[in-house]
Residue, then its C-alpha position, 0 to 999 in steps of 0.5 A: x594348772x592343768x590339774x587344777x582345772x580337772x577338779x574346777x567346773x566348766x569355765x572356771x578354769x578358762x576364768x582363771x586362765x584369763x586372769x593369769x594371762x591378764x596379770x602377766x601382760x606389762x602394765x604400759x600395754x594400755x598406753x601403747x595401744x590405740x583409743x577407740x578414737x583412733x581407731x573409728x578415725x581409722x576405719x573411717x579413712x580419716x586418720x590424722 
C-alpha cells in the first residue's frame, strides 16, 4: 500500500489502513472480549 498512499490525500491512506486492518481482524473477536459492563464492574472493584 505504500504506493498507493503517496498519490491519496492526507488521512485516506491511514482510513484505508484502518479498514484493512478491521477486515483482517476474526469475526469471534467481539464476542471475546469484554462489555463495558464488565468493564465499569471492574474498575469499580466489584467484578462478579
Amino acid at each position: 500500500m505504500s504506493g498507493v498512499s503517496q498519490t491519496l490525500p492526507l488521512g485516506y491512506a491511514e482510513l484505508l489502513s484502518d479498514i484493512k486492518l478491521t477486515r483482517a481482524l476474526p469475526e469471534n473477536l467481539g464476542s471475546s472480549l469484554p462489555s463495558i459492563e464488565q468493564i465499569e464492574r471492574e474498575l469499580q472493584g466489584d467484578e462478579a
